[in-house]
C-alpha positions as CSV (number, residue, x, y, z in Angstrom):
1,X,21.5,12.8,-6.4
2,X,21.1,9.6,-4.7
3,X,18.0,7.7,-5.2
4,X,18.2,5.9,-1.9
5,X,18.0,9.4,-0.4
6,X,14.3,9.8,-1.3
7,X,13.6,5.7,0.8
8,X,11.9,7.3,3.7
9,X,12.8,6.0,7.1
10,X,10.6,3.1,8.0
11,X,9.7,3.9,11.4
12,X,6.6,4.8,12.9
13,X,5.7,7.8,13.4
14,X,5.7,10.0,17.0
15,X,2.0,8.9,18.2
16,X,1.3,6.0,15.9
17,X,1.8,2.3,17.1
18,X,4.8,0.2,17.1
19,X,4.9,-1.5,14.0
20,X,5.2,-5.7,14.1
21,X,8.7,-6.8,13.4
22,X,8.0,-10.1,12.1
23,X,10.5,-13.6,13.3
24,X,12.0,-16.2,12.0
25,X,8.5,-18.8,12.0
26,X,6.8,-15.8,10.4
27,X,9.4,-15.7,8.1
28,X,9.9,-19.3,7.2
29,X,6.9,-20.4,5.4
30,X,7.3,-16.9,2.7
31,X,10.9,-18.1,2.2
32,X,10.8,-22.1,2.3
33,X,6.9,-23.2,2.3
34,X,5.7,-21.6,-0.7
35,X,8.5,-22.2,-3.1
36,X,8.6,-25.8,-2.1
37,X,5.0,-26.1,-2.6
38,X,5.1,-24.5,-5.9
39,X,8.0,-26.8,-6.8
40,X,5.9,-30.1,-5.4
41,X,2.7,-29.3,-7.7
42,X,5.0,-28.6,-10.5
43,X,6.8,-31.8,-10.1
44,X,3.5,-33.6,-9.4
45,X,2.4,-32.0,-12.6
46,X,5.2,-32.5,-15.1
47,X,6.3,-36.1,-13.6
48,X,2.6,-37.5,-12.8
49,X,1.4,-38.9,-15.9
50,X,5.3,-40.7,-16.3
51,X,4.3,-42.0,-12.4
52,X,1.0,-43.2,-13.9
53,X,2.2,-45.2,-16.7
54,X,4.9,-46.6,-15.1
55,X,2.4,-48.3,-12.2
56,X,0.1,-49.2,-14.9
57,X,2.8,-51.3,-16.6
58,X,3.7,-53.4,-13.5
């Protein structure tokens, strides 16, 4: 038996609300915002103190 046969159907049910089918700007900052930002304090954190010394020398 097929486990995708037990995925119920993802709609609301008779009486309840519409549910909120989410767009593309609700979308983007999940998929590029928070990755790049993640990836900017790790860069900050792993390059920084090379970035330090290097303006301390000139």
């Amino acid at each position: 038996m097929s486990h995708l046969a037990l995925i119920p159907l993802l709609e609301s049910l008779p009486g309840w609300p519409q549910e909120y089918e989410p767009g593309l700007m609700d979308i983007l900052p999940l998929v590029l915002g928070i990755p790049l930002l993640i990836a900017a304090v790790i860069t900050l954190f792993m390059m920084g103190p090379a970035w330090l010394r290097r303006s301390r020398t000139q």
